[in-house]
Structure formats: C-alpha cells, structure tokens
N, C-alpha and C positions, 0 to 999 in steps of 0.2 A: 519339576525343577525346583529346588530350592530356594530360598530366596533368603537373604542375611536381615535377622530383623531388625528393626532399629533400635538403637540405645538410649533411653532415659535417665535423665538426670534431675536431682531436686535440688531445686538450687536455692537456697535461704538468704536470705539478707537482713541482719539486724543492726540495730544504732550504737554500733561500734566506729571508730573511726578507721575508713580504707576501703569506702565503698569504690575507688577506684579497678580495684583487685574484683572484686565482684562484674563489675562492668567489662576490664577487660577480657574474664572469662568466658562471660556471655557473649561475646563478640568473635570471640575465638572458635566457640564451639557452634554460634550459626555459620559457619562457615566448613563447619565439616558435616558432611549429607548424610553420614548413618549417626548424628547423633539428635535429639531431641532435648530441648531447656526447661523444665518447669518450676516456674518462676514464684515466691512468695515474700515478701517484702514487711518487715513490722513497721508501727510506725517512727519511730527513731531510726529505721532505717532511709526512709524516706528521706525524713529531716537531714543526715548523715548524707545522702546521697546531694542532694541540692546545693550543701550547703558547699560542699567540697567540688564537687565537680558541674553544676550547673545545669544539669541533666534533671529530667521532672520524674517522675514515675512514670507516667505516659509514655514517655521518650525512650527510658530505659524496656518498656514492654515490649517495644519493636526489635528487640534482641532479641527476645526470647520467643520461645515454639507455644509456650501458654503461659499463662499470669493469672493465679489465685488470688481470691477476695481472702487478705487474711483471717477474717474472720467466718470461713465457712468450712467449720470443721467438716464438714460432710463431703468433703472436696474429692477425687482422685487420691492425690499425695495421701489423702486421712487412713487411708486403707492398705492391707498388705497385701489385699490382691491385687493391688496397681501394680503390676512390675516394672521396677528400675534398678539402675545398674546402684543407686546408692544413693549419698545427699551430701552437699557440701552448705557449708552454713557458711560466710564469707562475704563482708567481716565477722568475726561474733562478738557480739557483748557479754560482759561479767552475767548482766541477768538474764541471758539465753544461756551461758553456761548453766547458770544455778538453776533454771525452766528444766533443762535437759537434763541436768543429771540429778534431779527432784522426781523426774514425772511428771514435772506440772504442767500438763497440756491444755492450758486456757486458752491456745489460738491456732491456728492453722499451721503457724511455722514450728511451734515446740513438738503440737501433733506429730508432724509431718517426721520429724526427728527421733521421734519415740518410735514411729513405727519402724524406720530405716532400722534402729534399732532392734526392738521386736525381734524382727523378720532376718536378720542376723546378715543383714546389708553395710554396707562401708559405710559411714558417717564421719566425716572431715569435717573437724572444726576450727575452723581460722580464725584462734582468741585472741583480742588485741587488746592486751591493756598493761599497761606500766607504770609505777612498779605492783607486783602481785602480792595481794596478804594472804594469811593464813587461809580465810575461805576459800580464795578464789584456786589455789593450789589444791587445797580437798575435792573441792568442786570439779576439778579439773582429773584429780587422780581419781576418783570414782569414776571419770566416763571413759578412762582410759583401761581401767578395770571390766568397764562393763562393753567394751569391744572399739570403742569410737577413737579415731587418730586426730590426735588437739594439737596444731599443726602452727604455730606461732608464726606468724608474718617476720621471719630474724633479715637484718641487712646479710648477706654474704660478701667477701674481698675478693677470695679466689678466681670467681670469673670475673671479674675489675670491670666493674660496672659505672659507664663512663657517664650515666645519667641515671636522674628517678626512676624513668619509664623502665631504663636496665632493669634495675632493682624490682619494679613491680610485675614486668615480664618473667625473673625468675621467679617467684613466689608463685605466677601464674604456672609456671610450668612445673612446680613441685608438686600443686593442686591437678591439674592434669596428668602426671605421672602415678597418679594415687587411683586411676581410674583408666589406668593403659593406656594413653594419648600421648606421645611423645610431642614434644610443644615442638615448633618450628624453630632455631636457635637458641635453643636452651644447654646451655653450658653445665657439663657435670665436670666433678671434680676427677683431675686427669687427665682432663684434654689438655693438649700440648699450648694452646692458646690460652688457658688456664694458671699457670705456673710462673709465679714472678720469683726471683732469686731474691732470699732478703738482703741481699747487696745495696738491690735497688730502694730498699723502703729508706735505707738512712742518706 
C-alpha cells in the first residue's frame, strides 16, 4: 500500500517588516497533516517579530514542525538532499535579497535559499520594502532571472477587504497558492463577490 509522503517546506524569516504574514502562514500550514514547517529565523527577524506582533521566537517555534539554529549551517535545510517541496522567505529584507541573489551564504537562512535554488526548487520571496532603489530592483531582477518568485506583499481592492487581517490573509493565500494549497477563503479575481461596479467608488 502506498502511502502519500509528507510535504516540506522551508520557511525563512528575516527583519523585514510583516512578520505577521509569516506567522499567519505557519499557522495555517500546522493545521494541514500532509504538510511539514521548517522553520529558520535571522536575527532582525526575531526583533521584526516581537516587536510588531508580540510573539517571542520560542512562541513562534510552536508553529512550526522544526526550528533551526540559524547559524548551523550544517543543518537539514543546508543540503539538497533534504527534500522539500521549496522555500518561502516571508517577510524578506533588502539584505536577504542582496544575501540570495549574491551567494552570500553566511547563515543558515541565505544557505537554506541557495540551495532551494541549486536544487531548482520554488524559492518565494516576500520583498517588503518601499520605495525601491536602483540596487534593490537589480537585486531583485537577478533572482527572478535565476528562477525564484519575488512576490511583493501589494494591498488588493478587488476582493474589498474589510479589514487588515483581509489583506494579510490574502497575501497568505497568494504564498500558499505558489505551492498548491488553496487557502480556505481566499478570493481570486472573478469571483462574483469580487466585483464592485465603479458606480459604486464615487
């Protein structure tokens, strides 16, 4: 008899602001039984995490299926023969942008991303930062060149989202949809509950 293996995921977290998104993902995805969380956190994400949501790192570990010491490169995620279905980096900051699309693997989370890379695995990167200069656009067009999906955390209208959570639950389920998971009410454009006439905007 068969049996369906389970799905891993690497899940990045750097000190970009919207560690909410990160949180709510992991939360999401312990709750679905064929998927697995591996969890890696820098430390500006830590700080990012705390400071905005109130959540410890410890706290946050209880989401996840496992939790890497960032700095142990020799971890599971370090390698391409760990198999996972990919990596989502989420928030990401300018300097894990410029880490990842440099090479520069000085820690367990950049690692972790080169090798998704490598290994010619999905790598989602959820860049958050406003407004972008010249670097952080090259930065960004290089990793989109070299196979990864740099996936901006945008507000949407269409599905009129009547609070934050709206908003940060879609983005959840853009990030989800990027790895086959149809998020629980996640609104695509189309749906008939979707559609305001611009009558209404004036």
């Amino acid at each position: 008899m068969s049996v369906t293996p389970t799905k891993r995921l690497t899940v990045g977290i750097s000190g970009a602001s919207g560690s909410v998104l990160a949180l709510g993902l992991l939360r999401y995805l312990k709750a679905e039984p064929d998927w697995e969380t591996h969890l890696v956190i820098s430390k500006g994400g830590v700080r990012t995490l705390e400071h905005e949501t109130r959540i410890t790192e410890s706290q946050l570990a209880d989401f996840a299926t496992r939790v890497y010491d960032r700095e142990d490169v020799g971890a599971n995620i370090a390698s391409g023969t760990f198999v996972t279905e990919g990596m989502v980096i989420v928030p990401c900051s300018m300097k894990t942008v410029a880490g990842v699309s440099h090479g520069y693997s000085d820690n367990l989370l950049l690692r972790a991303a080169d090798v998704t890379l490598k290994e010619r695995r999905k790598l989602v990167m959820v860049a958050r930062e406003t407004p972008l200069s010249a670097i952080h656009l090259r930065n960004m067009l290089t990793l989109a060149e070299a196979g990864a999906v740099v996936m901006s955390p945008m507000l949407t209208y269409y599905n009129h989202p009547k609070s934050l959570d709206d908003a940060t639950n879609h983005i959840i389920g853009k990030i989800l949809h990027e790895f086959g998971v149809e998020a629980e009410n996640f609104k695509r454009w189309g749906a008939r509950e979707c559609v305001t006439p611009l009558r209404a905007l004036s």
